[in-house]
C-alpha positions as CSV (number, residue, x, y, z in Angstrom):
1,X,16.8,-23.9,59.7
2,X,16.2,-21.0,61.4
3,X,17.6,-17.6,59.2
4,X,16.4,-14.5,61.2
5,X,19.5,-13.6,62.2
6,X,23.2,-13.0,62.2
7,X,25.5,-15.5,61.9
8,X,29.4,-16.0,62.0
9,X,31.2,-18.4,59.6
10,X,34.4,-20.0,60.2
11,X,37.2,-22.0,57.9
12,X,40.0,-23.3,59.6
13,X,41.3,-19.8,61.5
14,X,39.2,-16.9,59.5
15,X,35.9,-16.4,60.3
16,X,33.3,-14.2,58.7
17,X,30.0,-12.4,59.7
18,X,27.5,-12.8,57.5
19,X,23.5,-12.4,57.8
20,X,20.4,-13.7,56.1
21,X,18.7,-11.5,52.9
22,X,15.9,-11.4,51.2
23,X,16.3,-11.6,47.3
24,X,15.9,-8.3,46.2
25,X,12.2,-9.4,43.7
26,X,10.0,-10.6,46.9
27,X,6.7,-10.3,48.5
28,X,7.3,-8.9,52.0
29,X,4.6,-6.3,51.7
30,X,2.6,-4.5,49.1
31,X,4.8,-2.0,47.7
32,X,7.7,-5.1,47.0
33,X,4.7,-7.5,45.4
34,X,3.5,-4.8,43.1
35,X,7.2,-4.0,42.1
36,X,8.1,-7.6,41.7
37,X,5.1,-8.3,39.8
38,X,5.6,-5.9,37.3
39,X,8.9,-6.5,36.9
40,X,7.9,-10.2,36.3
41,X,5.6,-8.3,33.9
42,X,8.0,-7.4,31.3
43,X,9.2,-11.0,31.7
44,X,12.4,-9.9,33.3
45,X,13.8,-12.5,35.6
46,X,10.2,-13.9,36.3
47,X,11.3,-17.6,35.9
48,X,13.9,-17.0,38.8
49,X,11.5,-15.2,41.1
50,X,9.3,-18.0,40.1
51,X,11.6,-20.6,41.4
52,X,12.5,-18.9,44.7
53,X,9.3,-19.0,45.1
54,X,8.6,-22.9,44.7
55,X,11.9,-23.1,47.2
56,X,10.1,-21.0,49.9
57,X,9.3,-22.4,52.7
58,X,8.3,-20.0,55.5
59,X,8.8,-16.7,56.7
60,X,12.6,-16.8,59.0
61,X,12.7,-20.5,57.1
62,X,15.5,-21.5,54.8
63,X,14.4,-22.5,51.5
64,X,14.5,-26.1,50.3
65,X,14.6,-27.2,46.7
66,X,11.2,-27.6,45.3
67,X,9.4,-27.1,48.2
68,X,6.2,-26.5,46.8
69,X,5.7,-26.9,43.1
70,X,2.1,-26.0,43.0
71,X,2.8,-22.3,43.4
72,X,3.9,-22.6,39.6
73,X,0.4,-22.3,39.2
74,X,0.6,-18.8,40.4
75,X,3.2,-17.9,38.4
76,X,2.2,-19.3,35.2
77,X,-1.2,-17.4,35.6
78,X,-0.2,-14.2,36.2
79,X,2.6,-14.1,33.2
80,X,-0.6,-14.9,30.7
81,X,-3.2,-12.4,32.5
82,X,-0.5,-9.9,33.1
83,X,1.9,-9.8,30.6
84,X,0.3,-11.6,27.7
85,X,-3.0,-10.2,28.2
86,X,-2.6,-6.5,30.1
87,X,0.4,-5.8,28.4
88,X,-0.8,-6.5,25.1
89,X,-3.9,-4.3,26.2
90,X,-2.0,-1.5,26.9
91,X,0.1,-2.0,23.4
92,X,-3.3,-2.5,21.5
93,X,-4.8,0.8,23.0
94,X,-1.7,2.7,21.7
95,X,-2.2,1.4,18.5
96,X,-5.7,1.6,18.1
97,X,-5.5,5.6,18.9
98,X,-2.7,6.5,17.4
99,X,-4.3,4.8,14.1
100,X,-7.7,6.9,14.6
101,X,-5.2,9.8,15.5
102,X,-3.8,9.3,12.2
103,X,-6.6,8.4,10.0
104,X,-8.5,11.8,11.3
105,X,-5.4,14.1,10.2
106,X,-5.1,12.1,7.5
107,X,-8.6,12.3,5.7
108,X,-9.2,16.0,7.8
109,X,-13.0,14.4,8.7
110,X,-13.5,11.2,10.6
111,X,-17.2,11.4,9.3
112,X,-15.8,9.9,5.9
113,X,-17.5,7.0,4.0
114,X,-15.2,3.9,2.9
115,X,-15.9,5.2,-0.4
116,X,-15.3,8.9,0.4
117,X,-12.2,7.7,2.1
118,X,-11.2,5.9,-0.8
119,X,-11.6,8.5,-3.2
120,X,-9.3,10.8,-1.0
121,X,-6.8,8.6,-1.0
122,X,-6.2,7.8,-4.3
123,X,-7.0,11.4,-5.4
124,X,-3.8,12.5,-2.8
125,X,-2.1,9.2,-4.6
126,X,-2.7,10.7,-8.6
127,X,-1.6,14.3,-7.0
128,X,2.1,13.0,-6.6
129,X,2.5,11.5,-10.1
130,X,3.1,12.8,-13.1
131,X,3.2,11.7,-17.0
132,X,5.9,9.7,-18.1
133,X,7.1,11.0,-22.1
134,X,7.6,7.6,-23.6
135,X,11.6,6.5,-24.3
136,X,11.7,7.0,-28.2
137,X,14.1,4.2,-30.4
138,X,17.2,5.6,-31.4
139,X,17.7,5.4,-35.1
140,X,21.4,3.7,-35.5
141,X,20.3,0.1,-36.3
142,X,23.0,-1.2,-33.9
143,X,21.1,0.5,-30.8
144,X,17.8,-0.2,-32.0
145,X,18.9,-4.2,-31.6
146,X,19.8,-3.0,-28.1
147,X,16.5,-0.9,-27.7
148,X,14.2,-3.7,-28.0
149,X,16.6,-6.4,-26.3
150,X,16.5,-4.0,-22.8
151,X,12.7,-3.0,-23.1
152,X,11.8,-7.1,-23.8
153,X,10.0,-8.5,-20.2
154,X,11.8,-11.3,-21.0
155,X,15.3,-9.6,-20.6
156,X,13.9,-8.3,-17.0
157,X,13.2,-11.4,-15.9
158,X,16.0,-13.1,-17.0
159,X,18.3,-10.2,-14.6
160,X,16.0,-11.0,-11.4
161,X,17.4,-14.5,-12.5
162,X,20.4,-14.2,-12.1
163,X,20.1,-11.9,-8.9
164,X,18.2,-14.1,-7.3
165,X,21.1,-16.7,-8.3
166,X,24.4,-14.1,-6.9
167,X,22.0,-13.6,-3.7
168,X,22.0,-17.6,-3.2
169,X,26.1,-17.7,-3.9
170,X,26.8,-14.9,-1.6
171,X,25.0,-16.5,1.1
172,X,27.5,-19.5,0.7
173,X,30.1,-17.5,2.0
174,X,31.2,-19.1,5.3
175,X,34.0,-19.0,8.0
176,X,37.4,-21.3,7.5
177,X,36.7,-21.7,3.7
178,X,38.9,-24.2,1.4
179,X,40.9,-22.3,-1.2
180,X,39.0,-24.2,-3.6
181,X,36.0,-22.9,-2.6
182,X,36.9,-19.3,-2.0
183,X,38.3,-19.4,-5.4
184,X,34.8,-20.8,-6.7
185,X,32.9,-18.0,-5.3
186,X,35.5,-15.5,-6.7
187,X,34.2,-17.0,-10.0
188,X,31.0,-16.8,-9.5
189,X,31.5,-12.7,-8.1
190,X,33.5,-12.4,-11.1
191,X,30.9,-13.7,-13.4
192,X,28.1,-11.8,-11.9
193,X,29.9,-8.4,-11.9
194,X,30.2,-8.8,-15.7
195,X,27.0,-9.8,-16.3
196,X,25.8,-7.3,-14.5
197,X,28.3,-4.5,-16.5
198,X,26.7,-5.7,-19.3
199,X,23.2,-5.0,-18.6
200,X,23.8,-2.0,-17.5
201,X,25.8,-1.5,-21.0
202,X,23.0,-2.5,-23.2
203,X,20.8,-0.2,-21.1
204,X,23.1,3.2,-22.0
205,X,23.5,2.1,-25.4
206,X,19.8,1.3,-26.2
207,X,17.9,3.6,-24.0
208,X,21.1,6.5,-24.5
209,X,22.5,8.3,-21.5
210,X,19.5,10.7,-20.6
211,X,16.9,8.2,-20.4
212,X,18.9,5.5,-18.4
213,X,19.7,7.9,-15.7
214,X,16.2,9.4,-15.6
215,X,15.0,6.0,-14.0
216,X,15.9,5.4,-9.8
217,X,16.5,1.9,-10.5
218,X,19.2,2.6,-13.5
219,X,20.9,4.7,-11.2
220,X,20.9,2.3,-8.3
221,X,22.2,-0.5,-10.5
222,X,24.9,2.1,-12.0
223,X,26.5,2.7,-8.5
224,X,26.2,-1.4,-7.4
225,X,28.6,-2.0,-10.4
226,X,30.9,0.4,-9.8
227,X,31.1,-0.7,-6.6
228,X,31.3,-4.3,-7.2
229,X,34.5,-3.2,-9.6
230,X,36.2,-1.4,-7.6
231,X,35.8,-4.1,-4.6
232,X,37.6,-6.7,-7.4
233,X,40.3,-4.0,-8.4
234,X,41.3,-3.0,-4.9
235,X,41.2,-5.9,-2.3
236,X,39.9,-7.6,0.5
237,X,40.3,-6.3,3.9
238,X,39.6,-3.2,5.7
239,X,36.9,-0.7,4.2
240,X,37.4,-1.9,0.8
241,X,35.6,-5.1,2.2
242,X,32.1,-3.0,3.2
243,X,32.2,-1.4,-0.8
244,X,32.4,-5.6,-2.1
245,X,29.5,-6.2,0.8
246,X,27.8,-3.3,-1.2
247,X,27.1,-5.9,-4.3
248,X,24.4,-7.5,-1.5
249,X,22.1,-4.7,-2.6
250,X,21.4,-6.1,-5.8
251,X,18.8,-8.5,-3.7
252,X,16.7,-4.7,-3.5
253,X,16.3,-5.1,-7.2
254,X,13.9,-8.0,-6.4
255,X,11.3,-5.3,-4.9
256,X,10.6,-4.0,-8.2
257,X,8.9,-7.0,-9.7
258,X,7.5,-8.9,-6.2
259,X,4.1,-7.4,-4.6
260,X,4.7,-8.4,-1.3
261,X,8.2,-7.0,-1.2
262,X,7.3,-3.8,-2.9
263,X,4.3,-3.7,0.1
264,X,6.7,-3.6,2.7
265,X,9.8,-1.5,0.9
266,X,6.8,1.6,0.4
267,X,6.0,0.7,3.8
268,X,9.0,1.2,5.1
269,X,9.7,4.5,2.8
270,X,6.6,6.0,3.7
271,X,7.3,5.4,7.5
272,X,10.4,7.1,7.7
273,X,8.9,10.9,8.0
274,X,6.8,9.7,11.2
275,X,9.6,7.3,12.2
276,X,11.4,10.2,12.6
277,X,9.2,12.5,14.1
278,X,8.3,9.8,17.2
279,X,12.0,8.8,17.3
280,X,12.6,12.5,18.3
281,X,10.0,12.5,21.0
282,X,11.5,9.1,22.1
283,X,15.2,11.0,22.3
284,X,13.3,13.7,24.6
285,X,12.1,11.0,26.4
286,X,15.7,9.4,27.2
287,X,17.4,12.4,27.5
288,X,14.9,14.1,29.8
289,X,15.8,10.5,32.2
290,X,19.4,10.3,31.2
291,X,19.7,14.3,33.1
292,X,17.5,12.9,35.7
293,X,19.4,9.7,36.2
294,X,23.0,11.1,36.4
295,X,21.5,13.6,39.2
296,X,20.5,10.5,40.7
297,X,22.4,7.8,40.2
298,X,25.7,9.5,38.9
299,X,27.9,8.9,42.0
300,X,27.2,4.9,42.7
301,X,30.7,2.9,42.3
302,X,29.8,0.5,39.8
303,X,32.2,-2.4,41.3
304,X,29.0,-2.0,44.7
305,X,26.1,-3.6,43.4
306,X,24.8,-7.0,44.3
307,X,23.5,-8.3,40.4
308,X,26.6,-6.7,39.1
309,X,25.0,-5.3,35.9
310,X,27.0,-2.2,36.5
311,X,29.9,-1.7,35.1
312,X,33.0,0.8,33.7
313,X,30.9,1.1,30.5
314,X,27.3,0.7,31.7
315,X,26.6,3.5,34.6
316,X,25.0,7.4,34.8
317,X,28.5,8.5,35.4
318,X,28.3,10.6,32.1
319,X,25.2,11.8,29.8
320,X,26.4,9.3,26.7
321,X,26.9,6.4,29.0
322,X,23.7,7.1,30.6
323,X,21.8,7.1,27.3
324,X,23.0,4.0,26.4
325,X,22.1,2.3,29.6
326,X,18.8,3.7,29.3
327,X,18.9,2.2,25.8
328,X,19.8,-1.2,26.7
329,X,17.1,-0.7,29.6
330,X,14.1,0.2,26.9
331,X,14.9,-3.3,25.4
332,X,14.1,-5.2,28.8
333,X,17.5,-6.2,28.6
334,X,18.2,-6.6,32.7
335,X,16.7,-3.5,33.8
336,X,15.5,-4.5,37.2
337,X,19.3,-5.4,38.2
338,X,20.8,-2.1,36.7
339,X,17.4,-0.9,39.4
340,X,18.3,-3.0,42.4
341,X,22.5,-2.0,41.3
342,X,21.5,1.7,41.8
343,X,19.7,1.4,45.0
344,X,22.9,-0.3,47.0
345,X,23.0,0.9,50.7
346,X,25.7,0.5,53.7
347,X,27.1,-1.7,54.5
348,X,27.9,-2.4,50.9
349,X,29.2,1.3,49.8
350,X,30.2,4.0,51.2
351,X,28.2,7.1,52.2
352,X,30.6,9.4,53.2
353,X,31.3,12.8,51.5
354,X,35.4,14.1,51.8
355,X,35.7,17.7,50.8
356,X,38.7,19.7,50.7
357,X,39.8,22.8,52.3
358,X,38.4,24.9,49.2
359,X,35.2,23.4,49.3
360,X,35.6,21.2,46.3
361,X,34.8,17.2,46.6
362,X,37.5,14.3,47.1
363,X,35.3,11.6,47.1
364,X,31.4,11.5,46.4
365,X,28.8,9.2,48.2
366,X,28.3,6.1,46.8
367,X,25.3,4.8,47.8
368,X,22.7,4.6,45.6
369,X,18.8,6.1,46.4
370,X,16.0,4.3,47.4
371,X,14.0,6.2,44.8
372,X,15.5,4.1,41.8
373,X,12.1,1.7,41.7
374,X,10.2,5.0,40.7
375,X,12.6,6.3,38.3
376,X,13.0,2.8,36.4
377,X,9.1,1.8,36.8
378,X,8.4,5.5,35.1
379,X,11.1,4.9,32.3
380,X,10.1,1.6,31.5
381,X,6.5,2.7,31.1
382,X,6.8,5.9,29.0
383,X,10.1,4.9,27.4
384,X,9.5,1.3,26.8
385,X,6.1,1.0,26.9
386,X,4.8,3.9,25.1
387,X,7.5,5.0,23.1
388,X,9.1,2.1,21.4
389,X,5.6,0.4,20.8
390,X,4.6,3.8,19.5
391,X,7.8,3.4,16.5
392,X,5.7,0.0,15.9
393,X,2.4,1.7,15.6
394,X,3.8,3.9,12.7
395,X,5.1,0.8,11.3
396,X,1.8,-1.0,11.5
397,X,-0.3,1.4,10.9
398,X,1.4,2.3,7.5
399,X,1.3,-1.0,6.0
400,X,-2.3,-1.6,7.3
401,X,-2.6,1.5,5.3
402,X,-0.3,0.3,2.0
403,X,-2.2,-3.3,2.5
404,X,-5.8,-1.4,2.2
405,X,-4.6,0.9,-0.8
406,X,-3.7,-2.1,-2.9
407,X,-6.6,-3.7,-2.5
408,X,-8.7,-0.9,-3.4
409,X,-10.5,-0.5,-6.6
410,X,-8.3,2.4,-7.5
411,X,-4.4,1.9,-6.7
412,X,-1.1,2.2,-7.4
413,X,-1.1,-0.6,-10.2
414,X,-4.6,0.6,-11.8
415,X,-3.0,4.5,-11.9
416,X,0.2,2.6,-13.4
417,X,-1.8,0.7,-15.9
418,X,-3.3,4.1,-16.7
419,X,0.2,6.2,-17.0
420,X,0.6,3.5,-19.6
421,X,-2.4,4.3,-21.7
422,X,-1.7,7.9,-21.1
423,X,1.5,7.9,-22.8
424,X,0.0,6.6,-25.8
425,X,-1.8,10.6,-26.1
426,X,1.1,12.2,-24.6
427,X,4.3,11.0,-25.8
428,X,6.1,13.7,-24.5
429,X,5.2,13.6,-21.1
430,X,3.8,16.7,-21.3
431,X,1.0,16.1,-18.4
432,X,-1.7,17.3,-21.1
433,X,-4.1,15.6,-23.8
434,X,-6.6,17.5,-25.9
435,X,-9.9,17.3,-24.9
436,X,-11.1,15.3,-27.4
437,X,-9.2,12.8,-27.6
438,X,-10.8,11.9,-23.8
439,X,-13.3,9.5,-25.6
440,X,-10.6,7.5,-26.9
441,X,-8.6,7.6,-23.6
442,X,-11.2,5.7,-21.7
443,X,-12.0,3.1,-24.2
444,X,-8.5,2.0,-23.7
445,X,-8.0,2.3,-20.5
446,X,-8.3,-0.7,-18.4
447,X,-10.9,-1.4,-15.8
448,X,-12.4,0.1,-13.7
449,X,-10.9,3.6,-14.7
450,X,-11.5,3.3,-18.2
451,X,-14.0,1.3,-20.2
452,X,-11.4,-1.5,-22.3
453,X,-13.3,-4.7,-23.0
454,X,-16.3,-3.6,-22.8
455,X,-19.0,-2.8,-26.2
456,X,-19.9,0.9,-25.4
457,X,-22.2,3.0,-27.6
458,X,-21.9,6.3,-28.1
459,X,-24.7,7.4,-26.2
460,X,-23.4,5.5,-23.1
461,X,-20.0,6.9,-23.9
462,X,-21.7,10.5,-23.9
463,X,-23.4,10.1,-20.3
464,X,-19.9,8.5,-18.9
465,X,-18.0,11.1,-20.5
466,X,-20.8,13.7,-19.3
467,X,-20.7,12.6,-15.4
468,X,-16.8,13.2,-14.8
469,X,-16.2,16.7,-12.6
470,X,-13.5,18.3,-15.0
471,X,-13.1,21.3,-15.7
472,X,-13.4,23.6,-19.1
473,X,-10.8,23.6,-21.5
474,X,-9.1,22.5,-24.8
475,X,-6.3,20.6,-22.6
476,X,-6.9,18.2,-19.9
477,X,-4.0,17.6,-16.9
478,X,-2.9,14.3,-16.0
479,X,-3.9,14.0,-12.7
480,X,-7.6,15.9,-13.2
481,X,-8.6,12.8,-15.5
482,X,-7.5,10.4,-12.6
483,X,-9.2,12.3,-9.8
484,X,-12.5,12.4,-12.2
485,X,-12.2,8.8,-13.4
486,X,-11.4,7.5,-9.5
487,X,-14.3,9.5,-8.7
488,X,-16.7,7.5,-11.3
489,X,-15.3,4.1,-10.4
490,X,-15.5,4.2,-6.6
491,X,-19.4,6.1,-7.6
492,X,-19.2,9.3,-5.6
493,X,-19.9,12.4,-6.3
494,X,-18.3,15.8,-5.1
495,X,-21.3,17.1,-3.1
496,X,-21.0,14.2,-1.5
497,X,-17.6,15.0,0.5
498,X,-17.1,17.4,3.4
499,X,-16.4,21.0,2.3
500,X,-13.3,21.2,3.6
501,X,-11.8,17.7,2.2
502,X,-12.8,19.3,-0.7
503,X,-11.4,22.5,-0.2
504,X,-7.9,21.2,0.0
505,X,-8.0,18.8,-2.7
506,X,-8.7,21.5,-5.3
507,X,-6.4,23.7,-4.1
508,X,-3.7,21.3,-4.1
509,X,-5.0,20.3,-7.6
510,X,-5.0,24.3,-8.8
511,X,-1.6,24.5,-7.6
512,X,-0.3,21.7,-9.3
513,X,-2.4,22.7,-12.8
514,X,-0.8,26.1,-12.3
515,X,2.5,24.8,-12.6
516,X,2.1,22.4,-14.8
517,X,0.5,24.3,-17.5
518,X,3.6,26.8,-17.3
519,X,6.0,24.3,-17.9
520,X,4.0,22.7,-21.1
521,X,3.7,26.1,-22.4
522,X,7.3,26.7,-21.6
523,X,8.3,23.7,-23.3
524,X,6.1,23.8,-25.8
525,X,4.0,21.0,-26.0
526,X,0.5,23.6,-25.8
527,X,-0.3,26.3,-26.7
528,X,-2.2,28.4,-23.6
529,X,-3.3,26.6,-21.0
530,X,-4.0,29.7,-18.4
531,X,-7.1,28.9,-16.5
532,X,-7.3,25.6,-18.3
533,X,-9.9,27.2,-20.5
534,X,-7.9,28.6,-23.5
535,X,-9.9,28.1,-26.5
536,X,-13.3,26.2,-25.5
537,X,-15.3,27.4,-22.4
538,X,-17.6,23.9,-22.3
539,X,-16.6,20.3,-20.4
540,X,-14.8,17.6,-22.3
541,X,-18.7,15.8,-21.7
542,X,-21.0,18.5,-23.2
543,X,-17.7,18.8,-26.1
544,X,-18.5,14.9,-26.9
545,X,-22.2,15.5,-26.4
546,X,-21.9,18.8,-28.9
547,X,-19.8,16.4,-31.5
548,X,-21.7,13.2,-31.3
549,X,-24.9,16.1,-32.1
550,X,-23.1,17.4,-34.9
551,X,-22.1,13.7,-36.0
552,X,-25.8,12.8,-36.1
553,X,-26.4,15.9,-37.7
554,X,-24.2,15.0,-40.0
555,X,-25.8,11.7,-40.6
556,X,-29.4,13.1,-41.0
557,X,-28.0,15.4,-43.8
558,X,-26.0,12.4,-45.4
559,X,-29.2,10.5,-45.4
560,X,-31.2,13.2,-46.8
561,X,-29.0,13.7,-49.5
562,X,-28.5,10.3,-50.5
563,X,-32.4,9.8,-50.5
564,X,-32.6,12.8,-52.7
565,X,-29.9,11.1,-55.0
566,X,-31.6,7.9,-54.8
567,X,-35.1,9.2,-55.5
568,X,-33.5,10.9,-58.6
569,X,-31.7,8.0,-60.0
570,X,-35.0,6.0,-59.7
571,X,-37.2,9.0,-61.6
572,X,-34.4,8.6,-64.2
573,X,-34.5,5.5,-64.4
574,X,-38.8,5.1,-64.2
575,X,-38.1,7.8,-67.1
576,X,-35.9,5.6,-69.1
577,X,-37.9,2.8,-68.8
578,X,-41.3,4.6,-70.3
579,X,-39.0,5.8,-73.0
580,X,-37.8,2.1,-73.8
581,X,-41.3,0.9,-73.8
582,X,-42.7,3.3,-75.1
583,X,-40.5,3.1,-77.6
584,X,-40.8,-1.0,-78.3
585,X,-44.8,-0.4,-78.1
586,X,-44.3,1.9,-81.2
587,X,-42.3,-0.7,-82.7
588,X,-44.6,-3.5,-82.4
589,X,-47.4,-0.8,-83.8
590,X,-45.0,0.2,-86.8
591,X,-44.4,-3.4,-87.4
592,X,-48.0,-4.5,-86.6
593,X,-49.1,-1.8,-89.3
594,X,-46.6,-3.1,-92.0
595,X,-47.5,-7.1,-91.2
596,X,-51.2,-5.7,-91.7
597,X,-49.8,-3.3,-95.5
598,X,-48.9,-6.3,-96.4
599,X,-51.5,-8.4,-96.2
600,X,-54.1,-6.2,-97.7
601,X,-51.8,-5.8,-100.7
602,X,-51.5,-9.6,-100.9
603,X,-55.0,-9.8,-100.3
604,X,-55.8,-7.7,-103.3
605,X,-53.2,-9.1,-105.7
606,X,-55.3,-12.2,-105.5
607,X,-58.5,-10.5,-105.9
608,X,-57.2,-9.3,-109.2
């Protein structure tokens, strides 16, 4: 069949001209292959271009119906090299600077150790937290019982029980439900909700008003009730139905206790400042082609092109319908059509331009430009490409970066497990612990901050204590014992880290000390804690060094004085011994001397 030229088709009396066309994704010459290809490359349509091309027979040459198979073969090896492999490429390059991009800004030297880089981090991580005052019992019996009922683990588990159990019954909500079932699932709503009212109950009688409301999680679970009420009291239907959909955020709770979740919420939370710095790039990115596009495109009569993915609602007629085509575009969703749509040419529109008498414009041209593969090719690089795997980069890179942190030897849950300790020497969450008490401090702090579980001596205890960087003073800040203790368990030492890294750390550190100390002292909890030096002018190591002296000291004087006492007692007690025996040897000589009287006297009665 020979389809070169024009032809003329007939039924009964009407006849029609029609002509042969290429499909608008071909290979008639460089510039078409290297558009269809990469349009094939963002897997857009490829399996139809693939089939037209199995059909082809030859050039001027009607296609027949799996002509040639074999050129699958083609096909198939160009969507793994070029789109699974390249593609990828490309996205892995993004990622891969943007993370060195990140990690340099982020650590201010890439010439960082593991260690050193370690250290940073978890130093930046102990700047942002603060002491915790520890939740005291009330003294009414009745809310004592309620105290220790909301502060038992068992209790907590027990909640993310039953969450986990009103996540499984809301999920059995379906379409076309029986009465019977609908009113089962009321049940089970209403049963939750008061459960649920309850806890939160307990909670504001036990831990009183104040506290409950000073915890995140208290106040999310205080506005999920309400909620859930007022979605019984008012109704189905309307908005009252998105406040009852608000009871699904009780599944959030389950972040709390699960690892994995929690990974992925901080994730997500941390994100969101870069996730919206590149989502404003991405909006310059799409507006800058939206203006461009409406220049360009604006006039085409969406009812013109030949895939037909234009439409009343999809077009560049306006700048919001123009952003949300170039939205739908970014996704891959059709974008080659809404291309080949925009380039439509006579005979198919209209070219024409009718002006008035004044100069101003009846009708527009419709045509579309030849230009489109350019504009579309361009967007879908930068804006799909670039952009929109850039939002992922953030992503990825910050739970790469939450991933790492947790598995380092100083995290979140070993600065959590110390908070805990710490509250034992600062019950009122003061941010400050006497010196002194340091020693005690890191025998109960848990590995590897602290020294629990293992048999210490004093002397070790006086070289550990000796080798942490803080500073002078009577009063020691929170977050100066966790940068010093971090520094001693990952085994670095400041000279060891770039002056500048350095630099910032300790002035973020001053800062926070600064204002710290003013609040303690406002509040009371010390005394003067200007310059962290109030009282003593020597490091909590040389003050355990300069006490463990003065206990052996101490010692050696105790010893001396209880040898002199025992040396004493034993000359008394030599003395009172010679006097005892001395004492019997004069008795046995006084009785000696009688025994021998007496026997001379007998001896001379018998003489006579």
């Amino acid at each position: 069949l020979n389809c070169s030229r024009d032809f003329v088709e007939c039924e009964a009396e009407h006849c029609t001209e029609m002509s042969w066309e290429n499909y608008p994704m071909n290979f008639d010459n460089i510039g078409k292959a290297m558009q269809t290809l990469f349009e094939m490359s963002t897997t857009e349509g490829w399996t139809a271009v693939m089939y037209q091309g199995v059909d082809a027979v030859d050039v001027d040459k009607g296609p027949i119906e799996y002509y040639n198979e074999g050129v699958t073969g083609f096909f198939l090896a160009f969507m793994v090299v070029g789109s699974f492999f390249i593609l990828n490429l490309f996205v892995g390059i993004v990622l891969d600077n943007f993370a060195k991009l990140r990690e340099e800004s982020a650590s201010g030297s890439v010439f960082l150790t593991v260690n050193q880089k370690a250290w940073v981090d978890a130093t930046r991580m102990a700047i942002d937290k603060r002491a915790e005052a520890v939740i005291e019992p009330p003294d009414h019996p009745t809310r004592q019982i309620f105290f220790r009922t909301v502060q038992d683990v068992r209790f907590e588990y027990t909640v993310m029980a039953v969450i986990m159990l009103n996540t499984i019954t809301m999920a059995m909500n379906h379409y076309d439900m029986s009465d019977e079932w609908q009113q089962l699932l009321d049940a089970f709503n209403y049963a939750f909700t008061i459960f649920f009212t309850g806890e939160a109950g307990a909670k504001l009688v036990g831990l009183g008003l104040g506290n409950y409301f000073e915890q995140a999680w208290n106040k999310f679970d205080f506005v999920v009730v309400i909620a859930s009420w007022l979605g019984i009291i008012l109704g189905t239907g309307g908005p009252i139905s998105a406040i009852r959909i608000f009871r699904i955020a009780r599944a959030f709770r389950l972040v709390k206790r699960m690892k994995s979740l929690r990974t992925m919420f901080i994730t997500l939370i941390v994100a969101l400042p870069t996730l919206i710095n590149v989502f404003m790039l991405v909006l310059l990115v799409f507006f800058v082609f939206a203006v461009l596009g409406i220049n360009l495109f604006g006039t085409v009569n969406p009812d013109n092109g030949p895939c037909g993915e234009l439409s009343e609602h999809a077009n560049f007629s306006t700048f919001g319908k123009a952003m949300l085509l170039l939205f739908r575009a970014s996704t891959g969703e059709a974008w080659n059509c809404v291309m080949v749509d925009v380039m439509v040419q006579p005979p198919n529109c209209d070219p024409t331009e009718i002006e008035d008498e004044d100069g101003n414009i009846l009708k527009y041209n419709d045509c579309g430009s030849l230009i489109a593969p350019l504009y579309f090719i361009a967007f879908v690089v930068i804006g799909s490409f670039l952009m929109l795997n850039l939002l992922i980069a953030v992503v990825l890179e910050n739970f790469s970066a939450n991933s790492k942190a947790s598995d380092q030897a100083v995290n979140e849950e070993t600065i959590d497990e110390f908070k805990v300790v710490w509250r034992r020497f600062d019950p009122k969450g003061s941010n400050f612990i006497p010196a002194d008490e340091l020693e005690a401090l890191v025998r109960k702090t848990p590995q590897p901050l602290g020294l629990k579980g293992t048999s210490t001596s004093r002397n070790a205890m006086a070289v550990f204590l000796n080798d942490l960087d803080l500073p002078a003073g009577d009063h020691l800040l929170f977050q100066d014992v966790i940068r010093a203790l971090s520094m001693k368990a990952i085994g670095i030492l400041p000279d060891d880290l770039p002056a500048e890294v350095m630099q910032d750390i300790t002035k973020a550190a001053d800062r926070q000390r600064r204002n710290l100390g003013a609040e303690a002292v406002k509040e009371g909890h010390v005394v003067d804690v200007s310059g962290m030096a109030a009282e003593l002018d020597v490091t909590p190591g040389q003050l355990y060094a300069l006490k463990l002296a003065q206990s052996w000291v101490k010692g050696w004087l105790a010893r001396k004085r209880m040898q002199k006492r025992n040396a004493q007692k034993e000359s008394e007690r030599m003395q009172a011994a010679g006097v005892s025996t001395a004492s019997h040897v004069l008795g046995l000589l006084d009785r000696a001397r009688s025994q021998y009287r007496a026997q001379t006297e007998a001896a001379a009665g018998g003489a006579l």
